[in-house]
C-alpha positions as CSV (number, residue, x, y, z in Angstrom):
1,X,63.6,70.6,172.4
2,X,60.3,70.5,170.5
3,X,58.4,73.6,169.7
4,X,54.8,74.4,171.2
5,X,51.9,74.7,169.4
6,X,51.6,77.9,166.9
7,X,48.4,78.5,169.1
8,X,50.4,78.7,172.1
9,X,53.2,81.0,170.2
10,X,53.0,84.9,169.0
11,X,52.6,83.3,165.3
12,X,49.5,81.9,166.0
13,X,47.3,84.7,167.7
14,X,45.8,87.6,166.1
15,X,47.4,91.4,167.5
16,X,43.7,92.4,167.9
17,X,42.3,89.3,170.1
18,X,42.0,85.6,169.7
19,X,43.6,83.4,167.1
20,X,44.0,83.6,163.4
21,X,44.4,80.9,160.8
22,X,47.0,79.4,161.8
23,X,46.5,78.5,165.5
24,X,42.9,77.6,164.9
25,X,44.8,74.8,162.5
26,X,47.2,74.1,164.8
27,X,44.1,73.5,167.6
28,X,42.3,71.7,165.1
29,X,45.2,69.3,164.4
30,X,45.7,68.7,168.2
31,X,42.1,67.4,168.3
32,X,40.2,70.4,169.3
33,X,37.1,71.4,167.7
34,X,37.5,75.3,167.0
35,X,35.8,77.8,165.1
36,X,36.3,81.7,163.7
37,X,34.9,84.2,166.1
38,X,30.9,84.7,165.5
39,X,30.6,88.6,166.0
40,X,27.3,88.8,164.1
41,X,25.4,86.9,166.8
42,X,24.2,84.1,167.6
43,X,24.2,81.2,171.2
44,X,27.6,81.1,170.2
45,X,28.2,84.1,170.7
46,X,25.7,84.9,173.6
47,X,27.3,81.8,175.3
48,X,31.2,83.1,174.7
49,X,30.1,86.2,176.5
50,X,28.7,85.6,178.8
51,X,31.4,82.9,180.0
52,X,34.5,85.7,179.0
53,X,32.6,88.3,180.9
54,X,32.0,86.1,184.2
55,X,36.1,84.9,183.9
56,X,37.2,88.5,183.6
57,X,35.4,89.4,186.8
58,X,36.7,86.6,188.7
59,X,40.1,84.9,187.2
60,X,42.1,88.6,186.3
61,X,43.3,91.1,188.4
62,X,42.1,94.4,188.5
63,X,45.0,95.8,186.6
64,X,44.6,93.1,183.6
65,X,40.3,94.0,183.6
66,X,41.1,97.2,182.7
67,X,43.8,97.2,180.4
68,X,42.4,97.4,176.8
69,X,45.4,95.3,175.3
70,X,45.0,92.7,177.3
71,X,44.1,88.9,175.8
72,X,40.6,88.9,177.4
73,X,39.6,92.4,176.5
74,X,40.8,92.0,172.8
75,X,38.4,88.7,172.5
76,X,35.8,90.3,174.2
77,X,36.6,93.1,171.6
78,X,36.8,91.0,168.6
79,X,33.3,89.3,169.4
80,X,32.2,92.5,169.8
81,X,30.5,91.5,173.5
């Protein structure tokens, strides 16, 4: 059986939000266009957080919104929306 992508494995995302290095490579090589995180500002980063902020109100339950280990609150984190 083949293995998934690193970004789809524990290797590949960062413990505080997002992905590191290596599943931003692994992305890249799929064909995806990603980039680093852009915490110091930016329409990037206005346009991340407002997206992540809309999809945490409507696509998570109410448990997941409020726990602070969860994917989309360690992104939102790491952006620092």
């Amino acid at each position: 059986m083949a293995k998934s992508p690193a970004w789809q494995r524990k290797e590949g995302k960062s413990p505080s939000g997002g992905l590191n290095a290596k599943g931003r490579a692994s992305l890249k090589a799929a064909g995806h266009d990603i980039k680093p995180p852009q915490p110091e500002g930016g329409a990037r980063k206005k346009s991340f957080c407002a997206r992540m902020e809309g999809m945490k109100k409507k696509l998570t339950s109410a448990k997941t919104a409020k726990d602070p280990n969860s994917r989309i609150n360690k992104s939102l984190r790491k952006w620092k929306c």
